[in-house]
C-alpha positions as MATLAB code, in Angstrom:
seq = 'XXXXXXXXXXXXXXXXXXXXXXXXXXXXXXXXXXXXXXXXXXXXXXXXXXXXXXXXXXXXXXXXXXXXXXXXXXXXXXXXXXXXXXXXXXXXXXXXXXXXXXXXXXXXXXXXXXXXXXXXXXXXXXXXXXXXXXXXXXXXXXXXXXXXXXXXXXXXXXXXXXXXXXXXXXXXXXXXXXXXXXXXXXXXXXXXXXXXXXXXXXXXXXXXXXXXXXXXXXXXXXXXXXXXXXXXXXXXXXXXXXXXXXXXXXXXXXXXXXXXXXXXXXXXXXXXXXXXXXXXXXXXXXXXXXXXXXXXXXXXXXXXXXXXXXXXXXXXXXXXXXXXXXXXXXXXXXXXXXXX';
ca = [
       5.017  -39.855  -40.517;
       1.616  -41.246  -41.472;
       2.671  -41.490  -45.175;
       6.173  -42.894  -44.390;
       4.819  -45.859  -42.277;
       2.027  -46.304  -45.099;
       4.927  -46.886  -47.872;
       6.915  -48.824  -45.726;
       3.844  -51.097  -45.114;
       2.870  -51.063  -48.699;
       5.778  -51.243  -51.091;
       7.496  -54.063  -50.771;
      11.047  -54.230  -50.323;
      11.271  -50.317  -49.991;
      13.500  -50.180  -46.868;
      15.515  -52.887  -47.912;
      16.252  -50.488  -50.728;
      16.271  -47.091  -49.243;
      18.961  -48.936  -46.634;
      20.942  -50.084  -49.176;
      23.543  -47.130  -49.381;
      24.941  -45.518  -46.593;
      26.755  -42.638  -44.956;
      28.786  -43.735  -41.720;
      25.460  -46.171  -40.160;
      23.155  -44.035  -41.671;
      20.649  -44.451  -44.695;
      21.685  -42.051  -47.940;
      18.600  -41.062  -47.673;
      18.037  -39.932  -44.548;
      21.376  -38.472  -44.844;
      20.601  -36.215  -47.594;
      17.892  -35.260  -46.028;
      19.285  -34.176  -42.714;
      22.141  -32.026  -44.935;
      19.264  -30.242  -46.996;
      17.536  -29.627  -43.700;
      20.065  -27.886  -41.670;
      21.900  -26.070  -44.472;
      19.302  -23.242  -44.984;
      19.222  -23.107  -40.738;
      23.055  -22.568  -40.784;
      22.973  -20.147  -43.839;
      21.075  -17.728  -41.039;
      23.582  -17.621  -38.621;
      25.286  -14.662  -38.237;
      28.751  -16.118  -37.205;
      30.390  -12.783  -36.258;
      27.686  -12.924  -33.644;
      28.609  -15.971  -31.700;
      31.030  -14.272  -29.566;
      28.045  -13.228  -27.586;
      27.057  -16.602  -27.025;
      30.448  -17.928  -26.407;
      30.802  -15.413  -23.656;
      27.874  -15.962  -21.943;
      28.655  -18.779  -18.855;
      25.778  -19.245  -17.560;
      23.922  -20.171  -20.872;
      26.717  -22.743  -21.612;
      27.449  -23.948  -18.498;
      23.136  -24.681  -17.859;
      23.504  -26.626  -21.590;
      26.462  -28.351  -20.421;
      24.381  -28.964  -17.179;
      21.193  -30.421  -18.933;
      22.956  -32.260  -21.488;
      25.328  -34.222  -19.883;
      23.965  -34.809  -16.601;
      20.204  -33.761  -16.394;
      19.387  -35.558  -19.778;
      20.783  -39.353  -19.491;
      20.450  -39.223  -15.847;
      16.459  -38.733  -16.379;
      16.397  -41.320  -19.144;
      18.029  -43.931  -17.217;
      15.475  -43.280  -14.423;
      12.390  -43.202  -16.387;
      13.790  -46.654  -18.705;
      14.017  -48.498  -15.392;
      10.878  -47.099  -13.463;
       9.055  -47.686  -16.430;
      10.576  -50.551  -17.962;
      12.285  -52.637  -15.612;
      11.040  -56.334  -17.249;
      12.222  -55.465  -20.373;
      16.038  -54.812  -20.548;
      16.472  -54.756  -24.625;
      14.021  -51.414  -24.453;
      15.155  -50.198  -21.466;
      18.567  -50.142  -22.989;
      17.606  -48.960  -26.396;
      15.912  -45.835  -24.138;
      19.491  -45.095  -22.461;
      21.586  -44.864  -25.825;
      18.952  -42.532  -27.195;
      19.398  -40.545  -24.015;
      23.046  -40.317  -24.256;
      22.730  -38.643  -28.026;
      22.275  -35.640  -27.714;
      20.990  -33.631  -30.489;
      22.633  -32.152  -33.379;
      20.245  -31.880  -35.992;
      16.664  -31.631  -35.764;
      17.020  -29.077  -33.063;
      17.734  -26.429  -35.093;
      14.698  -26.412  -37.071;
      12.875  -26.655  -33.410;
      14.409  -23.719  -32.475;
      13.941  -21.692  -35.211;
      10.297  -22.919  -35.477;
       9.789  -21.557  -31.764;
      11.924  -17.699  -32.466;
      15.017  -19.117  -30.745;
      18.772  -17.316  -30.925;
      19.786  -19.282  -33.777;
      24.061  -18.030  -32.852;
      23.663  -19.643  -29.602;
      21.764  -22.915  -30.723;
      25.248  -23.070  -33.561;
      27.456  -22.649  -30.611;
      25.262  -25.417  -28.157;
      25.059  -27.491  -31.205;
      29.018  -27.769  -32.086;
      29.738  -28.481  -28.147;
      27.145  -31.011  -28.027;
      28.839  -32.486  -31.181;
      32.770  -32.080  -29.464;
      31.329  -33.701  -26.147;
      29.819  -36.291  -28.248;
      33.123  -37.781  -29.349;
      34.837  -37.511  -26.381;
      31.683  -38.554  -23.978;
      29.438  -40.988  -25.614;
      31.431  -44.132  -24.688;
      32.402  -42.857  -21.369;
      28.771  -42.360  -20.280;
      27.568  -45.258  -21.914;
      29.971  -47.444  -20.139;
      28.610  -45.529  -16.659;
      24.660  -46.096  -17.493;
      24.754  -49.341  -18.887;
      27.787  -51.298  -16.182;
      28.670  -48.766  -13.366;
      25.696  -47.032  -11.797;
      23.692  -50.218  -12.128;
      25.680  -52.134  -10.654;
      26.344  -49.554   -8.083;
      22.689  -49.696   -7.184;
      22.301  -53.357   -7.410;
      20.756  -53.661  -10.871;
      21.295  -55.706  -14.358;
      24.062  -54.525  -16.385;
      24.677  -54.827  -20.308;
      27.531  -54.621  -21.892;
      27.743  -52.547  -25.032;
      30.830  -51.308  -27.117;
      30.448  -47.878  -28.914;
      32.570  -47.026  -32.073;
      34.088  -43.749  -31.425;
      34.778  -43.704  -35.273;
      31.608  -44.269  -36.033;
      30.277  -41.415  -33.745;
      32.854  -39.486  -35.142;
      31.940  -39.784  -38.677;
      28.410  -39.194  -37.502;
      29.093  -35.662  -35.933;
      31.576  -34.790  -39.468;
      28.706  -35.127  -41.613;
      25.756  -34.242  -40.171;
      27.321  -31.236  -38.328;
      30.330  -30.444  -40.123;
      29.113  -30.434  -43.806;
      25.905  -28.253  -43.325;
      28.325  -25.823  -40.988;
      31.111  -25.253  -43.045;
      28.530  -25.011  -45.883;
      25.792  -22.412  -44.108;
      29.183  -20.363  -43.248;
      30.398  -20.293  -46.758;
      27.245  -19.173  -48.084;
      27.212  -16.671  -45.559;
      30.528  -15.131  -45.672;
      30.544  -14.821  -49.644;
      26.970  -13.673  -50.129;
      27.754  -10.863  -47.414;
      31.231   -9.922  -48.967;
      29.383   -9.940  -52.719;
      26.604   -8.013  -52.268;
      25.941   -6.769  -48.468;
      24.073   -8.392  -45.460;
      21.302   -6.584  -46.467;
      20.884   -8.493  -50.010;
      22.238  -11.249  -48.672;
      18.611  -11.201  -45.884;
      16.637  -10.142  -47.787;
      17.204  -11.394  -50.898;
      19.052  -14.933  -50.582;
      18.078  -16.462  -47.468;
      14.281  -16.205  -48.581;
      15.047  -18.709  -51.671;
      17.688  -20.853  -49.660;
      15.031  -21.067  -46.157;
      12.148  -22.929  -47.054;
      14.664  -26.400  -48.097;
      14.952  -26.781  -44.279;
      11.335  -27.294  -44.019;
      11.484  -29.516  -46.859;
      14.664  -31.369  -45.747;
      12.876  -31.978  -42.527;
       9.463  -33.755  -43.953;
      11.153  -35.450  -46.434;
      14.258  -37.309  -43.647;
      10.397  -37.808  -41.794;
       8.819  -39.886  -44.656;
      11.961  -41.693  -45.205;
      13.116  -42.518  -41.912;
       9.372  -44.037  -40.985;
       9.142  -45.815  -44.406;
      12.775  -47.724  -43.158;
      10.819  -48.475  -39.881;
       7.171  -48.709  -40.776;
       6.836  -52.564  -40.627;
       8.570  -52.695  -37.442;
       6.714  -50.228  -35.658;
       3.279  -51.199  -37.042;
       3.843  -54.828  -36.300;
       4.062  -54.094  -32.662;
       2.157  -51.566  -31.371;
       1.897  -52.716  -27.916;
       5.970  -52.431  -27.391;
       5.769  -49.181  -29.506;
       3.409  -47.642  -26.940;
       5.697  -49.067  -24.188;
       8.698  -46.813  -25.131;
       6.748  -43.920  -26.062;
       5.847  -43.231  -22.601;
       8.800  -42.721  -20.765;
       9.616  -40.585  -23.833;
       7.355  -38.702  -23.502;
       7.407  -38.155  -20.246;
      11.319  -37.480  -20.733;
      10.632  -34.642  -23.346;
       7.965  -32.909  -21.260;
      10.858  -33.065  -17.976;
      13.807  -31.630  -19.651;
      12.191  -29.134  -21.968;
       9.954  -27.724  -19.019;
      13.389  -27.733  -17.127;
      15.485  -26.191  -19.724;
      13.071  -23.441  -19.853;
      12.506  -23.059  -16.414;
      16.385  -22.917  -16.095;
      16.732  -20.661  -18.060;
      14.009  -18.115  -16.950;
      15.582  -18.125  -13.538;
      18.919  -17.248  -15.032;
      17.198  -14.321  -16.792;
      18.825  -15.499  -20.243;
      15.600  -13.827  -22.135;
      13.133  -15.741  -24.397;
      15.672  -16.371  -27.694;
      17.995  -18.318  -25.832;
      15.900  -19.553  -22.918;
      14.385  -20.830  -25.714;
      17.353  -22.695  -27.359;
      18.546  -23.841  -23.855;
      15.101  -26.236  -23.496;
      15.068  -27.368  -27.122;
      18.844  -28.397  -27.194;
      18.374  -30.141  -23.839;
      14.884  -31.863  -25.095;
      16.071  -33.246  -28.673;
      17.793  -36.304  -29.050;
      20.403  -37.310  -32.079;
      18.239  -40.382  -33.082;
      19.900  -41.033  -36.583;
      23.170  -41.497  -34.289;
      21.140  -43.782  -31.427;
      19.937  -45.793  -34.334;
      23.196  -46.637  -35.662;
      24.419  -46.941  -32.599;
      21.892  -49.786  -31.624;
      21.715  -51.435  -35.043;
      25.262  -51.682  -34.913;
      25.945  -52.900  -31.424;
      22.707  -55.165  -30.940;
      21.512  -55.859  -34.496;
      18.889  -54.419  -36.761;
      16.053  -56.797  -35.599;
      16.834  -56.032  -31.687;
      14.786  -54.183  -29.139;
      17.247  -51.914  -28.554;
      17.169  -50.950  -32.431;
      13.261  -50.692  -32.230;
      13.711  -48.170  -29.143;
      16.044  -46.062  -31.144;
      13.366  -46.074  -34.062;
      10.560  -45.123  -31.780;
      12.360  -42.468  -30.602;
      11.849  -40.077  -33.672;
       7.588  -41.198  -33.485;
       7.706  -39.828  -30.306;
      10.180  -36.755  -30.956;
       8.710  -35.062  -33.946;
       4.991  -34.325  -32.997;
       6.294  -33.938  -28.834;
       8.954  -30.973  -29.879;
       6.699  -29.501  -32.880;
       4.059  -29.394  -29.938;
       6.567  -27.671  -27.903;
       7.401  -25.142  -30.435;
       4.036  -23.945  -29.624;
       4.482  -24.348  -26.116;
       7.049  -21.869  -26.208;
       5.584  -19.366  -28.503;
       2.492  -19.241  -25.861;
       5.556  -18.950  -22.958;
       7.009  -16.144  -24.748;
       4.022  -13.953  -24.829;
       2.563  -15.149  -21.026;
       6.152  -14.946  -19.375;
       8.456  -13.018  -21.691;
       6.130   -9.248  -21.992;
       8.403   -6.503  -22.757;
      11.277   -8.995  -23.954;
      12.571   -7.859  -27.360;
      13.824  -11.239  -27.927;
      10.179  -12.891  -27.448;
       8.325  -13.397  -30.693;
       5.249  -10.949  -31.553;
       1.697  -12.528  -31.893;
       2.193  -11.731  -35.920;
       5.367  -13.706  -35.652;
       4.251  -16.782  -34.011;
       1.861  -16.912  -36.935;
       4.265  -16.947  -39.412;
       6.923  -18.834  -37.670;
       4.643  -21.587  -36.481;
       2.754  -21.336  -40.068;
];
């Protein structure tokens, strides 16, 4: 992040350049690096596994729950308790509330020992209720319930194609890939190879998929946000607030609904992340690049990396305080490696 904002600072027409090309509303770059990043992730799945997952109600109806209705319900409260003078923001917030996370998440999750079947399952529902919801509930947050409670309203139009596009490439590319690679590496030469032998080569890209899409994605906002720090902190606190809410809920949901640590686990992360390469070009392309809404969106990932690599760790400690005996929960020698 650091370095990112430093080159975007530093080098001068850098994000003018790395914006230049682009997939859907988003940056090649970034692109590339979100497809490098969740390819290795996917490549682990065990697909003939998610039947499990799929037939587990209560785990998909609480991520159903905390998606669509916990999430943007709690970021529309916190943008306007905490930012009621200042409507571009406070807008900006509720967009980035409303997408829901299809990406980054899984490198969260497996970071933290989560089920990495059900996190593909919660992922690819998120990314079908995406398409069909996004407009819907933007129309709701941003005209109906504020007028309904006697607040401003803004009027925003959302381009289902463009969320659409967003979801193909970022979800469907990296799926169809991971499930390619899995399917002939296991029919070649066994699971057991294909474990122990493949997926240690392929893994480590996600890591680097993930700091590289960091470094780019701050050096295409680093003038922005170090030119106003003041409205930077401004939106960072209701997001934080909002990560700390729905990832303490998510795992307190699913705790009570005795789903064990692995997917108790993925339940809080895919309720806490946020799709911010989609709220981005979302808000660039409905307000402009240069709007407040736009610089919400873009604060959104300063806030998101170091909150949900902080609860990674958060977890790890849950596992082994309130998971004992749970042969999902990660061992102290694994939380080493897996936070390492």
């Amino acid at each position: 992040m650091a370095l990112g904002l430093l080159l975007g600072r530093v080098v001068p027409g850098l994000s003018e350049g790395l914006d230049a090309v682009k997939v859907g509303s988003v940056s090649l770059p970034i692109a590339v690096g979100l497809l490098v990043m969740m390819y290795p992730v996917l490549a682990k799945v065990r697909y003939d596994e998610t039947r499990r997952v799929t037939g587990d109600k209560r785990l998909l109806i609480a991520s159903l729950v905390m998606n669509w209705i916990v999430g943007p319900a709690l970021m529309f409260t916190l943008a306007w308790l905490l930012l009621p003078e200042l409507p571009e923001y406070r807008t900006g917030l509720i967009i980035v509330g409303l997408a829901r996370c299809i990406a980054m998440v899984l490198i969260w999750n497996e970071l933290a020992c989560g089920d990495r079947e059900a996190a593909a399952v919660l992922v690819a529902i998120n990314s079908v209720f995406q398409v069909i919801a996004f407009g819907a509930l933007g129309w709701f947050y941003l005209q109906v319930l504020p007028r309904w409670l006697g607040l401003a309203t803004t009027t925003a139009g959302f381009s289902v194609g463009a969320i659409t596009v967003s979801v193909l490439v970022f979800l469907g590319i990296p799926l169809v890939a991971g499930f390619l690679t899995r399917t002939i590496g296991e029919r070649t030469r066994g699971r057991e190879y294909y474990e122990s032998t493949v997926l240690p080569k392929i893994g480590p890209w996600a890591l680097y998929g993930l700091l590289f899409t960091i470094v780019v994605l701050f050096a295409l906002q680093g003038d922005q946000i170090t030119s106003r720090p003041w409205d930077v902190a401004r939106i960072a606190l209701p997001l934080i607030v909002y990560f700390a809410i729905t990832f303490g809920v998510g795992f307190g949901l699913g705790r009570s609904l005795e789903l064990g640590y692995a997917k108790t686990t993925t339940l809080a992360f895919t309720a806490a992340g946020n799709n911010f390469e989609l709220a981005i070009a979302v808000a660039i392309g409905t307000f402009g690049v240069t709007s407040g809404q736009a610089l919400a969106g873009v604060v959104g990932p300063l806030i998101e990396v170091p909150a949900l690599v902080a609860l990674v760790y958060v977890a790890l400690w849950a596992g082994r305080r309130f998971f004992a005996g749970d042969p999902t929960a990660p061992s102290a020698s694994r939380n080493a490696s897996s936070a390492s």
